[in-house]
C-alpha positions in Angstrom: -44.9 195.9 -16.0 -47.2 196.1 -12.5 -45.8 198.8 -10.1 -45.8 197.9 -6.4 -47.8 199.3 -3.8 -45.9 201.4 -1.4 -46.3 199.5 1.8 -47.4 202.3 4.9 -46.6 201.1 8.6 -47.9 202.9 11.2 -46.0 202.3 14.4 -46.3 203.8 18.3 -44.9 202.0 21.4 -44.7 198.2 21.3 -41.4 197.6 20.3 -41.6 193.8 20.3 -44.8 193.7 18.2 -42.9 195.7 15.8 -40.2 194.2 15.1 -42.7 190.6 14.7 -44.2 192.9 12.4 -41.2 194.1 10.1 -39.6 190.4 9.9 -42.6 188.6 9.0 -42.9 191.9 6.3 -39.4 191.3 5.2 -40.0 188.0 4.2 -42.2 188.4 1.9 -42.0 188.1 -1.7 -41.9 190.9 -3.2 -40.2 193.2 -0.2 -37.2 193.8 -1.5 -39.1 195.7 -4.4 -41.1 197.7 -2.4 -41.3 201.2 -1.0 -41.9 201.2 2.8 -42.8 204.2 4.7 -43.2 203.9 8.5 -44.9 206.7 10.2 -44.0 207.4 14.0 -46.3 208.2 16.7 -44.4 210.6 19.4 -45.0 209.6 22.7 -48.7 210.7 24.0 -47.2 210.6 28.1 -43.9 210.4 30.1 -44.5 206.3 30.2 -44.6 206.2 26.5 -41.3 207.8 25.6 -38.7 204.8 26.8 -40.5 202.2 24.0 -41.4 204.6 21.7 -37.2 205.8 21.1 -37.1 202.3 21.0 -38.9 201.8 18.4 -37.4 204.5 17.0 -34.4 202.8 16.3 -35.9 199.4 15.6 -36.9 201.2 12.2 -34.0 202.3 11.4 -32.2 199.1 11.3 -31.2 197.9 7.9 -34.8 196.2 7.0 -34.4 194.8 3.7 -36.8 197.2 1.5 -36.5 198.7 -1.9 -36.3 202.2 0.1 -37.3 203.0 3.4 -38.8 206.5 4.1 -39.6 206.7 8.4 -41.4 210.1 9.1 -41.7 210.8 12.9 -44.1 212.9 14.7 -42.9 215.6 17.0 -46.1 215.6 18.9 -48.6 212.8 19.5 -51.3 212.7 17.1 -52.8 209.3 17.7 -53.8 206.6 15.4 -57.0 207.8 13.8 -55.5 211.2 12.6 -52.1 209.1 11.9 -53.8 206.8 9.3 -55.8 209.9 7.8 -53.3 211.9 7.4 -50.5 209.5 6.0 -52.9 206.9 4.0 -53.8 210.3 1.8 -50.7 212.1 1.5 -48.8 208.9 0.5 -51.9 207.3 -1.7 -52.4 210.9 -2.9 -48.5 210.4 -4.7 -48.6 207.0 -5.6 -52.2 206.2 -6.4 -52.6 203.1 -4.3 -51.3 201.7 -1.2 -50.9 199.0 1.4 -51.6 199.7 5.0 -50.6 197.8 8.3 -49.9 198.9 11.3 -47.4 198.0 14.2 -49.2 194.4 15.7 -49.6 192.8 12.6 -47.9 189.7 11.5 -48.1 188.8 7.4 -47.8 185.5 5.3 -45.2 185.7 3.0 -47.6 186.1 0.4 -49.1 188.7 2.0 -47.6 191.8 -0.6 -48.4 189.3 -3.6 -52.0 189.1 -3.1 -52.2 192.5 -2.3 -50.7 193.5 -5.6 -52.1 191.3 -7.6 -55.8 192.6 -6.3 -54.9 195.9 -6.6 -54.1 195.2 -10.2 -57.1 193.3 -11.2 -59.3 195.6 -9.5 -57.8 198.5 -10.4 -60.5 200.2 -12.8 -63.6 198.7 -10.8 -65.6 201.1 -8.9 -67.2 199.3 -6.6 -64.4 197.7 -5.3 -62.8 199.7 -3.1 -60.5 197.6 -0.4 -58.4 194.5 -0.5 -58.2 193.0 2.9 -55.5 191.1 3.9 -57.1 189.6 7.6 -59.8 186.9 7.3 -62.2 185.6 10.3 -61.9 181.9 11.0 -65.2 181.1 10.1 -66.1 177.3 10.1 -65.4 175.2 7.7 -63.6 177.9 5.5 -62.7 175.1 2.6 -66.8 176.0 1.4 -65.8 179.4 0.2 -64.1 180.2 -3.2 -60.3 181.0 -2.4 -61.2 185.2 -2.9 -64.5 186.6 -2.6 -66.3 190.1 -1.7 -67.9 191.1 1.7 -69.2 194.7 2.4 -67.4 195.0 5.5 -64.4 197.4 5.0 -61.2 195.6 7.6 -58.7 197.5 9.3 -56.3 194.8 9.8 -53.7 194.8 6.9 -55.6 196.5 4.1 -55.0 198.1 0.6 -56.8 200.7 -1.5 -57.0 202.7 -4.3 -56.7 207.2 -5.0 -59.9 206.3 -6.9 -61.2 204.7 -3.3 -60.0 206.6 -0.7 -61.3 209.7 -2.2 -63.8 208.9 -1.0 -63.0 208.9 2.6 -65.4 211.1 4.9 -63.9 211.7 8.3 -67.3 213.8 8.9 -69.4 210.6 10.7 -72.6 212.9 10.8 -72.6 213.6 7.2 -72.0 209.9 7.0 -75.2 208.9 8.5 -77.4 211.7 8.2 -79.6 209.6 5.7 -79.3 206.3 7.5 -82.8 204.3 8.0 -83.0 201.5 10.3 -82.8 199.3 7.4 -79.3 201.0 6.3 -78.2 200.4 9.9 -79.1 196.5 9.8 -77.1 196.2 6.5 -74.7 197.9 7.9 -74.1 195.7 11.2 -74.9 192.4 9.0 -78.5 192.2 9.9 -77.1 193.0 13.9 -74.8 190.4 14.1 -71.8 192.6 15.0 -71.3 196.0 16.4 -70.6 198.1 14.4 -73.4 200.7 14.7 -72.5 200.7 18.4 -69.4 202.0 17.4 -70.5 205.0 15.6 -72.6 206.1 18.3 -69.7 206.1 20.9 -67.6 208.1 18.1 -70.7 210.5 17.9 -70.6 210.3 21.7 -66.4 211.0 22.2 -65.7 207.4 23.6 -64.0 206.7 20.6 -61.7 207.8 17.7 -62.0 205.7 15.0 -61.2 206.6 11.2 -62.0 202.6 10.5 -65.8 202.9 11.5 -65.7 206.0 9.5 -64.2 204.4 6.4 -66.5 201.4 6.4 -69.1 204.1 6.1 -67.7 205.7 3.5 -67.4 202.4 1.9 -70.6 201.2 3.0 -72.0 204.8 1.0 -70.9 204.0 -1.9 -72.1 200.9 -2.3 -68.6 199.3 -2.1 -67.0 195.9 -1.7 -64.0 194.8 0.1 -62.0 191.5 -1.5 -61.0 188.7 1.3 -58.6 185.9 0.7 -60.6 182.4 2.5 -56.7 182.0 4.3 -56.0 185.0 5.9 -52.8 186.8 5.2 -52.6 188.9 8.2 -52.5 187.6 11.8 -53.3 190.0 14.7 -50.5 189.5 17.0 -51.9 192.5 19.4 -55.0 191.3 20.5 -53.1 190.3 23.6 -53.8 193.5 25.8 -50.8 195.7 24.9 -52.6 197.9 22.4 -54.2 201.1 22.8 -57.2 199.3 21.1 -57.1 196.3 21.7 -58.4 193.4 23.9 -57.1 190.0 25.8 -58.8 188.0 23.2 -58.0 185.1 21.0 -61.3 184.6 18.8 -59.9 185.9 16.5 -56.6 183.8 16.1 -56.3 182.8 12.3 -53.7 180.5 10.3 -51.8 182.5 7.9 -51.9 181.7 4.2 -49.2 179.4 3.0 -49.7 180.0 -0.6 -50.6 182.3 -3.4 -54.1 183.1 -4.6 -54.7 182.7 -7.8 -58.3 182.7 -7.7 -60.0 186.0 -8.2 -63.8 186.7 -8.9 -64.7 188.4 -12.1 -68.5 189.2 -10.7 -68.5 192.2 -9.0 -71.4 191.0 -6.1 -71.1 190.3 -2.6 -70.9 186.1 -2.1 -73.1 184.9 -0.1 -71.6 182.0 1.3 -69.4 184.3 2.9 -71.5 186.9 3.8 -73.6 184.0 5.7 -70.3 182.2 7.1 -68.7 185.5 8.4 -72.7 186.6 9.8 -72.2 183.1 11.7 -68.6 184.2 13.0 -69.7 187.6 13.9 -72.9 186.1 16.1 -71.2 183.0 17.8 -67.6 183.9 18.0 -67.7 184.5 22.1 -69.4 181.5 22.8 -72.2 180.8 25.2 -72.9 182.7 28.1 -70.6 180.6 30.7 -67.4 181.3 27.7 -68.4 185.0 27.5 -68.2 185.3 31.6 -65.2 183.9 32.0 -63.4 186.0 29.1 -65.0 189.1 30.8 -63.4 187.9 34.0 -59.8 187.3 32.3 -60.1 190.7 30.8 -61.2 192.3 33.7 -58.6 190.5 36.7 -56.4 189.0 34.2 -55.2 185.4 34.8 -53.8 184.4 38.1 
């Protein structure tokens, strides 16, 4: 019989984005026979530490898991270090794992077809992530109902020992042998930013262990499997977040049924790779749309 992937949710200070998070999670499918272990941030500053004892009790409400293990910090170690340290020590004991963190929102079929993935993909090495968030690309219906991309997501994810292994939180070592091809690959021929993103981590703007596991994925020559309906919904892209941004581009519907589809080719689809390269170049809009979204972001509506 399939054993479950322990569920790991990573939670800080926005107590009603967590409890979104831990009902929608609750009703899935298989929650009742899962593990769930939520880690706890402590509070990084005197403003932090009202919302995060709330949330401190939020978890420990009776949330209808399997068995809930809640390990809190004692000092603030922020997200990046967080997700290291917990995705290894907990995939390190159980082999494989599924990873969300406090602002997302799941279909209830979410834990299914991350499962089920994990499963079937088990013993192939070049798959090495099942993500659970999908872009709303255009006309989605054009895409097989799972598929492989090379872009590794952060937003509701599951992996493998076998995978994460091969984590490298060293982002020098992780590029030292990058060409410009490798970096146009790498940001889908441009199209989105990720490059940027390693040079403000090389430069201290930011602390990101996703940038660095897209490399390490990216190294490898890995894929990532996508659902075409998304079973993750990003319900802190609304400004709250440490990072995140007023921005609703990337507003999805969540999936309202199983997949049963999975491809037996282990390549990269290139329908997708083209749809998502569309999503990734257009999904501000024209200059007038971009302006104004820099102008809510910056002044916020009035």
């Amino acid at each position: 019989m399939q054993t479950l992937a322990p569920i790991i949710l990573f939670v800080y200070n926005r107590p009603k984005h967590t409890r979104r998070t831990l009902e929608a999670l609750e009703k899935n499918l298989l929650a009742k026979d899962s593990l769930l272990y939520i880690i706890s941030d402590a509070a990084k500053n005197a403003d932090a530490v009202e919302n995060v004892n709330t949330i401190r009790a939020i978890i420990r409400e009776p949330w209808d898991f399997k068995h809930i293990t809640i390990i809190e910090r004692q000092k603030n170690w922020g997200l990046a270090e967080n997700v290291i340290d917990g995705v290894t020590k907990i995939i390190n004991e159980h082999d494989k794992a599924i990873v969300l963190e406090d602002d997302l929102e799941t279909s209830p079929y979410a834990l299914t077809y991350f499962n089920d993935a994990l499963h079937r993909y088990e013993h192939e090495e070049r798959v090495m992530e099942i993500s659970g968030y999908m872009y709303p690309v255009e006309h989605p219906k054009r895409l097989p109902k799972s598929f492989f991309f090379r872009v590794a997501n952060s937003w509701g994810w599951a992996t493998w020992k076998r995978a994460w292994n091969h984590f490298n939180p060293d982002i020098n070592a992780l590029t030292q042998h990058f060409k410009r091809k490798d970096i146009r690959r790498f940001s889908i021929e441009g199209k989105e930013n990720f490059w940027k993103q390693v040079k403000e981590f090389k430069a201290g703007k930011i602390n990101s262990w996703a940038i660095r596991w897209y490399l390490s994925v990216f190294n490898q020559h890995g894929l990532v499997l996508y659902p075409r309906q998304s079973m993750i919904q990003n319900i802190g892209t609304d400004g709250s977040g440490t990072h995140s941004d007023l921005d609703n581009v990337y507003h999805v519907e969540l999936a309202t049924q199983k997949v049963k589809y999975f491809p037996k080719e282990i390549v990269e689809n290139e329908k997708a790779y083209e749809a998502i390269k569309y999503f990734y170049a257009y999904r501000k809009g024209n200059i007038a749309e971009r302006l104004i979204r820099f102008l809510i972001k910056k002044f916020g509506r009035k």
